[in-house]
C-alpha positions, 0 to 999 in steps of 0.5 A: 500500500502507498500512503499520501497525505493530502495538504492545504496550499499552507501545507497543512495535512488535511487527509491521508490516504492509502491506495494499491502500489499498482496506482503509483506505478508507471508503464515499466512498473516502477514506483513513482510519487507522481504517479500516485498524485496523477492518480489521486488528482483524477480521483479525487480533484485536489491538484496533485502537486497537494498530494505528498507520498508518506511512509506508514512505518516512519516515525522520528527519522527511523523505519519500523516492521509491522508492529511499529517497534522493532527497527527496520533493517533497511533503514532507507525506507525511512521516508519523509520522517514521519507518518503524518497525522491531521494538522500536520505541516509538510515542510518541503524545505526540509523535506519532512512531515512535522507536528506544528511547533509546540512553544516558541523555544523548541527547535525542530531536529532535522534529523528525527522531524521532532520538536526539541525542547531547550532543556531534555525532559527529566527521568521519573526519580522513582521507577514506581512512579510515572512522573509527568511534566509539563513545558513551562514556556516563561521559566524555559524549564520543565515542571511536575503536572498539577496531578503529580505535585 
């Protein structure tokens, strides 16, 4: 299956959709993303240069087997890195899938497609306990949620 997301003229994911491989084969049998996007504009009348192909089993730079665990051994499937969800952005500068950035401080990893914040996020001090914080954007620091204080 071929998966491509459907973007606004802001590049914003709008949809995504799955089709037959066959779909995105040209005359020769060789995948090609423009062929998926003819295809799709014909289908679906959106102007095929919105339709961006998308891996499935891509996730923070890296490809994944079926469970969506277990490290790809072959790396280079690794598309675009990441599978995108509604409201999205493509950034095709970059040539990634991302989430909108979460705060102004946080900077996006080029190399994983995520958002970093300035400071790594703490450990929980106690493996009993699931600590969770939040982002403090004013004191650029993590803090404990209100439910875990």
């Amino acid at each position: 299956m071929a998966h491509f997301a459907k973007i606004s003229e802001d590049n914003e994911v709008l949809q995504v959709v799955y089709m037959d491989d066959k779909d995105t084969q040209n005359k020769d049998g060789v995948e090609m993303e423009s062929e998926g996007q003819y295809h799709l504009e014909k289908h679906n009348h959106w102007p095929q240069h919105l339709w961006i192909k998308c891996s499935y089993r891509t996730k923070g730079g890296k490809h994944y087997e079926n469970d969506n665990q277990t490290l790809s051994s072959d790396q280079s499937k690794a598309f675009r890195k990441n599978y995108p969800g509604i409201g999205w952005i493509w950034d095709p500068e970059n040539d990634l899938f991302r989430r909108p950035q979460p705060y102004p401080s946080w900077t996006l990893n080029l190399t994983t497609g995520r958002w970093d914040p300035p400071v790594p996020r703490p450990e929980p001090s106690n493996e009993a306990l699931s600590e969770d914080y939040e982002w403090d954007e004013n004191n650029q620091n993590w803090v404990l949620s209100p439910r875990n204080s």
